[in-house]
C-alpha positions in Angstrom: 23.0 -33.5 -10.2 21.7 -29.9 -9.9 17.3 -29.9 -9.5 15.7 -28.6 -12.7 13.0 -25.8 -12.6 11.9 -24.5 -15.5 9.7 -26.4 -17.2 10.9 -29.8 -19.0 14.3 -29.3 -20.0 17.7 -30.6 -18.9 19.8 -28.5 -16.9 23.3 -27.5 -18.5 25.4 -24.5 -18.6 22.6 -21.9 -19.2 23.6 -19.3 -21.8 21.0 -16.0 -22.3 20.6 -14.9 -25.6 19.1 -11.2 -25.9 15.4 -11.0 -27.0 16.1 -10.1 -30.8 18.1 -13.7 -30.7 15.1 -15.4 -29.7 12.9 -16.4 -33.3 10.7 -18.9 -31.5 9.4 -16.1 -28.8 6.4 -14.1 -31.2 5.4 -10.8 -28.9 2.3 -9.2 -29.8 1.7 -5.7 -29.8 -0.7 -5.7 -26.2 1.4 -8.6 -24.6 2.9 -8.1 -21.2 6.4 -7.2 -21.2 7.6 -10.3 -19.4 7.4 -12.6 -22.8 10.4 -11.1 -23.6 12.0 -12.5 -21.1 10.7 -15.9 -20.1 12.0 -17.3 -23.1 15.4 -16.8 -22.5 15.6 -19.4 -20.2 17.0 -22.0 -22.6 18.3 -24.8 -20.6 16.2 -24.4 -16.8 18.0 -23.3 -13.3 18.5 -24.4 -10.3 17.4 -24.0 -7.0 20.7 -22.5 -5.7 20.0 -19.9 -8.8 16.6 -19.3 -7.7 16.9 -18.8 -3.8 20.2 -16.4 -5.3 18.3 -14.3 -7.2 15.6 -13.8 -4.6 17.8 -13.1 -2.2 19.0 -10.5 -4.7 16.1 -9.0 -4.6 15.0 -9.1 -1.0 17.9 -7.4 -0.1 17.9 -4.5 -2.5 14.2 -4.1 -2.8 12.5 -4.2 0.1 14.7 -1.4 2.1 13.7 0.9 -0.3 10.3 0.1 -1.3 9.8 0.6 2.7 11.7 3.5 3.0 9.5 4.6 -0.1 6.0 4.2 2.0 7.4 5.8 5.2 8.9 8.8 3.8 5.3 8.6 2.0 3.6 8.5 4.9 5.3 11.5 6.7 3.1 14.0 5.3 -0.4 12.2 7.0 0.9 13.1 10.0 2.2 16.9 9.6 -0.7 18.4 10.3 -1.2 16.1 13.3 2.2 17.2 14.8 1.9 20.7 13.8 -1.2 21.0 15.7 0.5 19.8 18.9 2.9 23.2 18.1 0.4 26.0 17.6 -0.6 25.5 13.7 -4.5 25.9 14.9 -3.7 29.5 16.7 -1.4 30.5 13.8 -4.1 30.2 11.0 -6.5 31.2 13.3 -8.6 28.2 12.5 -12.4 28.2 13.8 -15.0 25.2 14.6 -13.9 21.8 12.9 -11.9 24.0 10.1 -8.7 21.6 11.2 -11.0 18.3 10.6 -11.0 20.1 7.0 -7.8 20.6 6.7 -7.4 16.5 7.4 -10.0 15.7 5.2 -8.5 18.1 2.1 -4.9 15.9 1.2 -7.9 13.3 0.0 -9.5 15.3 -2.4 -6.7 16.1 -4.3 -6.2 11.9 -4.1 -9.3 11.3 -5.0 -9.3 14.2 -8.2 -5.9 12.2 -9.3 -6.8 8.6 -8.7 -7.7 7.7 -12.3 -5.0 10.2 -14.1 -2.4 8.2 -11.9 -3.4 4.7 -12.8 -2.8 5.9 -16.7 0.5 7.9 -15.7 1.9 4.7 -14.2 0.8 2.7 -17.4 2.1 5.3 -20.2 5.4 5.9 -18.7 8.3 4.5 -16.4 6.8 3.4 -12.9 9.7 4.8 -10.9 10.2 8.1 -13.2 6.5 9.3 -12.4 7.2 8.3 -8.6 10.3 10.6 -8.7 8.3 13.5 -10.3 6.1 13.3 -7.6 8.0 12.6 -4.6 10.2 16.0 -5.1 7.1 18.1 -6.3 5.6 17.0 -3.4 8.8 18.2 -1.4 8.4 21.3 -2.9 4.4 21.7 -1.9 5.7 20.6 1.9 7.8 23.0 2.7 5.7 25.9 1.2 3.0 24.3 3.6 5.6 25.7 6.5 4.9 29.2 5.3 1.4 29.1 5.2 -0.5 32.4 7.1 -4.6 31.2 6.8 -6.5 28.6 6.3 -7.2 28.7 2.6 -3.2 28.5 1.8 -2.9 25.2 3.7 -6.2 23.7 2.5 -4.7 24.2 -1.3 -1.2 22.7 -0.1 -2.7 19.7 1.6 -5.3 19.2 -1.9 -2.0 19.4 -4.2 0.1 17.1 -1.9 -2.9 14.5 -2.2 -2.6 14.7 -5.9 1.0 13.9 -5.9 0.7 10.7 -3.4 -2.2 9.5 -5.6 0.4 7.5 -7.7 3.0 6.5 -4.7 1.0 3.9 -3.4 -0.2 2.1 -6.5 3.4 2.7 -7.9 4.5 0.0 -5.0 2.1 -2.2 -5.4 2.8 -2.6 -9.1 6.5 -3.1 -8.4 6.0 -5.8 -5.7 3.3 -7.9 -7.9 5.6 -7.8 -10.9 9.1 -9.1 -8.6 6.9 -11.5 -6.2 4.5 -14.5 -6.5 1.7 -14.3 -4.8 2.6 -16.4 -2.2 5.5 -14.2 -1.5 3.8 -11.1 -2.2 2.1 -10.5 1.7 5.7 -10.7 3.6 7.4 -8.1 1.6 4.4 -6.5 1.5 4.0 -6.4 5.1 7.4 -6.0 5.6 7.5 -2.9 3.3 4.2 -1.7 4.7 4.8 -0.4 8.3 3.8 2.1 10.7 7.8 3.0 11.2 7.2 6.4 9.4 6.7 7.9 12.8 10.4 6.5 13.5 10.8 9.6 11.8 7.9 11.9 12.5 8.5 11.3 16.1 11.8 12.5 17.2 11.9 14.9 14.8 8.3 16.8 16.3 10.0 16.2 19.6 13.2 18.3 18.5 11.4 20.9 16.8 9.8 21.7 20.2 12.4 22.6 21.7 12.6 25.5 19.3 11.8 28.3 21.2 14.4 30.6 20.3 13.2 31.1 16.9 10.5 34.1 16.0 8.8 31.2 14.0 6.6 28.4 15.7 8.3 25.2 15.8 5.4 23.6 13.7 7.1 25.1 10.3 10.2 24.0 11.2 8.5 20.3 11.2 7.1 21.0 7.5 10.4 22.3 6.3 12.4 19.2 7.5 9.9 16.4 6.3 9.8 18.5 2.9 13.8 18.7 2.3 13.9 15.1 2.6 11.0 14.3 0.5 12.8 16.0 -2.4 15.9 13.9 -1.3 14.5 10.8 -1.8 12.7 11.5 -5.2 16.4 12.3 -6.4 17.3 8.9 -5.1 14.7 6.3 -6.1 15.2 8.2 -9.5 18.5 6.6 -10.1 18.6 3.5 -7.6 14.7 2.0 -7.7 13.4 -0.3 -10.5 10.3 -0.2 -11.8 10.6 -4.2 -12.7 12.7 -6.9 -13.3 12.8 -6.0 -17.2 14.8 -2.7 -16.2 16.1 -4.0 -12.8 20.4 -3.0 -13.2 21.5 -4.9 -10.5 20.0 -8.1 -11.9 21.7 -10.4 -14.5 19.8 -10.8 -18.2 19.5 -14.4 -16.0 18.2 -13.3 -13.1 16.3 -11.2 -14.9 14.6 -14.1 -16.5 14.3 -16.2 -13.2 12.7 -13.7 -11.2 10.4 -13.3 -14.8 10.2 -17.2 -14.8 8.7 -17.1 -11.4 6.3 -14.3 -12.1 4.7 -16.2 -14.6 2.6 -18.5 -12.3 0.6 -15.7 -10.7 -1.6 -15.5 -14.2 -1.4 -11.5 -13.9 1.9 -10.2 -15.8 4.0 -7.8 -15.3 3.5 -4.5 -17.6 1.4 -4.1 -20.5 1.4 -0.4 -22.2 -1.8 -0.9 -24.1 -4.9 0.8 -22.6 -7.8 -1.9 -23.1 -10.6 -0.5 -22.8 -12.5 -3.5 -22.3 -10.4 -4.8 -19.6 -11.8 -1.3 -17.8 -14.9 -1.9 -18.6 -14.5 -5.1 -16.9 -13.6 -3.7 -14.0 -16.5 -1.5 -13.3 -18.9 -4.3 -13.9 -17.1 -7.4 -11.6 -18.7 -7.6 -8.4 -15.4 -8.5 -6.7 -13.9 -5.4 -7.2 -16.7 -3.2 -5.8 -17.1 -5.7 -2.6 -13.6 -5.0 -1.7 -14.0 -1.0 -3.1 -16.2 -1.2 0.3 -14.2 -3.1 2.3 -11.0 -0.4 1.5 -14.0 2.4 2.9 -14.5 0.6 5.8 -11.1 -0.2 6.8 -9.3 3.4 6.2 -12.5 5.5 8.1 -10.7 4.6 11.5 -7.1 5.3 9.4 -8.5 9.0 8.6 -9.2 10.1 11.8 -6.6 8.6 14.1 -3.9 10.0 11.8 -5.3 13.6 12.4 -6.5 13.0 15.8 -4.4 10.6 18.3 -2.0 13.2 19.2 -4.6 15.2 20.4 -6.4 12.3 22.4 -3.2 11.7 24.1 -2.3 15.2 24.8 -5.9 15.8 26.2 -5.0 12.9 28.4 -2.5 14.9 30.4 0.4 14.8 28.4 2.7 18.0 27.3 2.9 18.7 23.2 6.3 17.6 23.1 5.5 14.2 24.6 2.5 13.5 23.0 4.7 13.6 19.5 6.7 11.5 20.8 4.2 9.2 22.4 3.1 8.6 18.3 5.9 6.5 17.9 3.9 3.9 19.7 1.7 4.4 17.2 3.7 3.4 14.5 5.2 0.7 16.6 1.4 -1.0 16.9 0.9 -0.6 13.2 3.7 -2.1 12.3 3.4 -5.2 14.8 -0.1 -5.7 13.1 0.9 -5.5 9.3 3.5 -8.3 10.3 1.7 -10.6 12.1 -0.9 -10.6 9.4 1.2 -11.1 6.6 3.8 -13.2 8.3 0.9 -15.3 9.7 -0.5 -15.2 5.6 2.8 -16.2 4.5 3.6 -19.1 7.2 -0.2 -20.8 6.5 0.4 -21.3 2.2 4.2 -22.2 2.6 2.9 -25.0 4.9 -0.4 -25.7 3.3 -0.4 -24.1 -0.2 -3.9 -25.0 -0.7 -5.1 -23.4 2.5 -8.1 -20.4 1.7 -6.5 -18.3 4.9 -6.0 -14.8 3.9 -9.5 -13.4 4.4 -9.8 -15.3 8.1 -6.4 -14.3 8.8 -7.2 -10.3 8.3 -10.6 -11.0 10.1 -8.7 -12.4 13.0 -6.4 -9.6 12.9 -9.4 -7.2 12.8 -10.7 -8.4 16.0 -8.4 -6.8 18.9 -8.8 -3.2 16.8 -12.4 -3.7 17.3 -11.9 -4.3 20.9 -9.7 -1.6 22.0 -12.7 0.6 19.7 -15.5 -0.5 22.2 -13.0 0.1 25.4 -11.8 3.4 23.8 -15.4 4.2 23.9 -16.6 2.7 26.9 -13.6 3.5 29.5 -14.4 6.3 32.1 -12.3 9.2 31.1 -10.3 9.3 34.2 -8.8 6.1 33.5 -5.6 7.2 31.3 -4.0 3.9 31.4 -6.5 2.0 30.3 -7.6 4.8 27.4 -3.7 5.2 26.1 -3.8 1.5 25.7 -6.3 1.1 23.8 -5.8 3.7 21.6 -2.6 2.2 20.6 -4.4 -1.1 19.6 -7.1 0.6 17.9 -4.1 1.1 15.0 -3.8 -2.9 14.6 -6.1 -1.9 11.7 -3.1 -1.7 9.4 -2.4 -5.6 9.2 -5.8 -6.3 7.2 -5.4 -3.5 5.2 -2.2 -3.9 4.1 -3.0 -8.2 3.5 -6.1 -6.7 1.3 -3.9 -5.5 -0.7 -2.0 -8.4 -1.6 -4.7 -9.8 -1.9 -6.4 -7.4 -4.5 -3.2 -7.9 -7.0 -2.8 -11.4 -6.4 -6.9 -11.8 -7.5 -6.6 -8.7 -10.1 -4.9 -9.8 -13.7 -5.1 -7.8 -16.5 -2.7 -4.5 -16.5 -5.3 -2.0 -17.7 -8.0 -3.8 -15.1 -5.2 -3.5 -12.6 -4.5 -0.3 -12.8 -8.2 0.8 -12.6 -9.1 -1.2 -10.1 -6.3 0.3 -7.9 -7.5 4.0 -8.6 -10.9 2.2 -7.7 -10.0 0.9 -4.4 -7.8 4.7 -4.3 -10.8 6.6 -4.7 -12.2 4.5 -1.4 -9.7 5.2 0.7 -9.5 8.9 -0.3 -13.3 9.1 0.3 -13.1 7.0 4.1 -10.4 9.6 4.6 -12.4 12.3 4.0 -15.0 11.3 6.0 -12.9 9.6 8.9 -11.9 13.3 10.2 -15.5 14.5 9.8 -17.0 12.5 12.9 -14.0 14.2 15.5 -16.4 17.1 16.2 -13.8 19.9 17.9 -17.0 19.9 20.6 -16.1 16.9 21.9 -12.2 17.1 22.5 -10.4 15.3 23.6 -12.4 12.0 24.2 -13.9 12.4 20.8 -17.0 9.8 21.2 -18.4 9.9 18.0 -15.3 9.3 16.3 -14.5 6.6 18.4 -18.1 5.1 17.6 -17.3 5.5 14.1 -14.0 3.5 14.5 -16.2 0.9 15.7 -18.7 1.2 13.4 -16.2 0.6 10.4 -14.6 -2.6 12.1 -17.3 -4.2 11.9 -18.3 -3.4 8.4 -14.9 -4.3 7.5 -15.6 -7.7 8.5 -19.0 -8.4 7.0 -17.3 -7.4 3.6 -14.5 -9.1 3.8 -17.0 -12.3 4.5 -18.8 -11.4 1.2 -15.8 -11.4 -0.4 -14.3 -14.9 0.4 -17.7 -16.1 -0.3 -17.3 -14.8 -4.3 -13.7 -15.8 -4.6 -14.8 -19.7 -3.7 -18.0 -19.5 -6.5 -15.9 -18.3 -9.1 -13.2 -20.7 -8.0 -15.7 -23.7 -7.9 -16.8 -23.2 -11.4 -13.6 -22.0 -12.8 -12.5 -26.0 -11.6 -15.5 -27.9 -13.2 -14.6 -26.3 -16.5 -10.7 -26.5 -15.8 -10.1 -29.3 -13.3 -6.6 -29.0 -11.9 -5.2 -25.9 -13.4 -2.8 -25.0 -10.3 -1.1 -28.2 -10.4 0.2 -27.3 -14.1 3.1 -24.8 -14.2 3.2 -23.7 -18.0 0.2 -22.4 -20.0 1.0 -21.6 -23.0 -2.1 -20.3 -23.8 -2.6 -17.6 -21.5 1.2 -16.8 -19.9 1.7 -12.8 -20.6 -1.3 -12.2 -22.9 -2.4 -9.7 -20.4 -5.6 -11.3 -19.9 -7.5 -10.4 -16.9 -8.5 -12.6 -14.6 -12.4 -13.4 -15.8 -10.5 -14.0 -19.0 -8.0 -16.4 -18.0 -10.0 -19.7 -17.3 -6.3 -21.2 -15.5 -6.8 -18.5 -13.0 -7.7 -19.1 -9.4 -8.6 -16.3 -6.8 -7.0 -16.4 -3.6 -9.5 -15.8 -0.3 
């Protein structure tokens, strides 16, 4: 006989009834949307029915959601590229007026980090991620034509305000298809550095345009733009925004993948602005540990994204080989985010009740910091030894990315969700900003004091992170002496898509 899942009932033909054919399932106005849904399951499923529908959604989920942050990501690195290709002699830019032009995408992030969070609330995830993807397009390859400095300080501010809601868009789709054990492998697996798969080759070919009266770096812009606008049209017709709306899912599946859901204690959707579930959010310690820990982590992100290409062309290189030396770049970053999260995911599969994830990131942290201090300490003659450990300096990505999984598997609540992700938004738009500020153009191409600073925010990264773990287990230890032995019951009733946030929901246990 077929192994029953769902709860206490007998496994037998299972037949879905729609939501208005449900009496016993009472959905409040404020509930999460997934009480629709987790009713449905009349009669249980089996294992064979679970591992299909994941499957399911592995393999049409994950290719996109990645191709989703890589196409993303493109635009971080235009500038970089385009200064390998004369964009600094074109504008006729002057004294650290490119560090500004890094630092200005994250204004217009952090202008938009709030308005984002209650865009993705008040309307369809993936129809405001559209919007913005071929808007954003649009901005890019106007950025190609741009004369002065002012023109492309406006671009980059407007094509901050359109990512502002890409990122947190993701996040909310993975945490409403995955359990939070499963959550930091797709995550990391969706989370790469792959984008300069793309960036790469295509800033090698453009260099080789010099037959054209324009410089090949707006020829980079106009590529990366046209298939910005591309992909909006796409994820527009072909990307879910959860399993509720998923078309490639059975009302079943639907209802499995829901089913499964329910045990992270953090919902799905809820439309209903609380305001006291953002109120909430500004006042729990938690979140502002880890709004530090996102400023720590993304300073080295800001100015390696803006400056490696020049470190390695000021290492001998030509421009058209230090573009596509970046790939390496991406090839680090991605090594790191999956050997964190794979690492993540191997440790609670085999021990569930392991408290890894913060030690994992820390140990993960630990060869960025090194290749910082060699970065900085190497004599400049030594190339080798300084291309090296520049590439390892990127292994940054892995903790960042396992931070967060780990802030929506600890975050329930959707209102407190979503303002806590424009929170830790607003961070990383402000370390970006100030990343690029510390590679004074003086000190090209070894850069010291922003290689200090890379060093500098390592170790921070790790003291918070300690801090952290350190709150999780309090709240955990005295969330059990009220509640003794809330994991090792699957159903509650009493809290299951009420969208109650997690200093709410006494059943709810942070991960650390």
């Amino acid at each position: 006989m077929a192994e029953k899942l769902a709860g206490n009932v007998s496994v037998k033909d299972i037949s879905m009834a729609s939501v208005e054919e449900a009496p016993s399932v009472v959905v409040e106005e404020g509930d999460d949307i997934g009480a629709k849904y987790v009713h449905l399951i009349k009669d249980g499923y089996t294992k064979k029915e679970l591992r299909r529908a994941r499957w399911k959604v592995d393999l049409n989920l994950v290719p996109f959601l990645w191709l989703n942050v890589s196409i993303a990501a493109m635009d971080k690195v235009t500038s970089a590229t385009a200064a390998l290709y004369g964009l600094k002699t074109d504008l006729n830019l002057k004294g650290d007026e490119y560090s500004w032009i890094g630092s200005s995408f994250y204004f217009g992030y952090l202008l938009f980090c709030f308005p984002a969070g209650w865009l993705l609330q008040k309307f369809p995830i993936i129809s405001v991620g559209s919007v913005c993807f071929i808007l954003w397009g649009i901005i890019l390859i106007g950025s190609g034509f741009a004369k002065a400095f002012v023109p492309m300080i406006v671009s980059r501010v407007l094509l901050g305000v359109l990512e502002s809601p890409v990122v947190a868009m993701t996040l909310l789709v993975i945490s409403s298809f995955y359990t939070r054990e499963d959550q930091p492998l797709r995550t990391g697996l969706m989370y790469t550095g792959l984008s300069t798969l793309f960036t790469g080759p295509i800033g090698y070919a453009v260099g080789g345009y010099t037959h054209v009266s324009y410089s090949p770096w707006r020829a980079f812009y106009w590529i990366t733009g046209a298939m910005s606008i591309g992909w909006g049209v796409i994820i527009y017709f072909l990307l879910p925004s959860s399993p509720a709306n998923c078309f490639w899912l059975s009302e079943k599946e639907k209802a499995i993948i829901i089913h499964q859901v329910k045990k992270n204690q953090t919902g799905i959707k809820s439309k209903k602005w609380k305001w006291e579930q953002f109120r909430e959010a500004l006042l729990d310690p938690k979140v502002w540990v880890m709004f530090f820990f996102q400023i720590f982590i993304s300073i080295p992100n800001g100015g390696l994204t803006n400056f490696s290409p020049l470190i390695v062309k000021g290492l001998g290189w030509s421009s058209r080989y230090s573009a596509l030396l970046g790939t390496v770049n991406g090839v680090m970053q991605t090594a790191s985010s999956w050997f964190t999260t794979f690492t993540i995911f191997f440790i609670e599969k085999k021990w569930p009740n392991a408290k890894s994830r913060g030690f994992v990131m820390i140990g993960y942290l630990i060869p960025a910091l090194i290749s910082a201090i060699l970065l900085y300490k190497l004599p400049y003659t030594n190339y080798t030894g300084r291309l090296v450990s520049l590439y390892f300096s990127f292994f940054y990505l892995g903790p960042y990315i396992a931070s967060l999984t780990l802030i929506q598997a600890n975050t329930a609540g959707y209102t407190k969700k979503v303002t806590c992700n424009a929170l830790y938004f607003i961070a990383y738009s402000v370390s970006n900003i100030i990343g690029p500020q510390f590679f004074k153009a003086d000190q090209a191409p070894s850069y010291s004091l922003g290689i200090g600073s890379i060093f500098g925010a390592y170790a921070l990264s790790i003291f918070s992170l300690l801090l952290y773990m350190f709150l999780c287990y309090r709240d955990n230890c005295r969330r059990e002496e009220k509640d003794p032995g809330a994991l090792k019951v699957e159903d509650h009733n009493d809290t299951d898509f009420k969208d109650l946030t997690d200093l709410q929901n006494i059943h709810f246990r942070y991960k650390w």
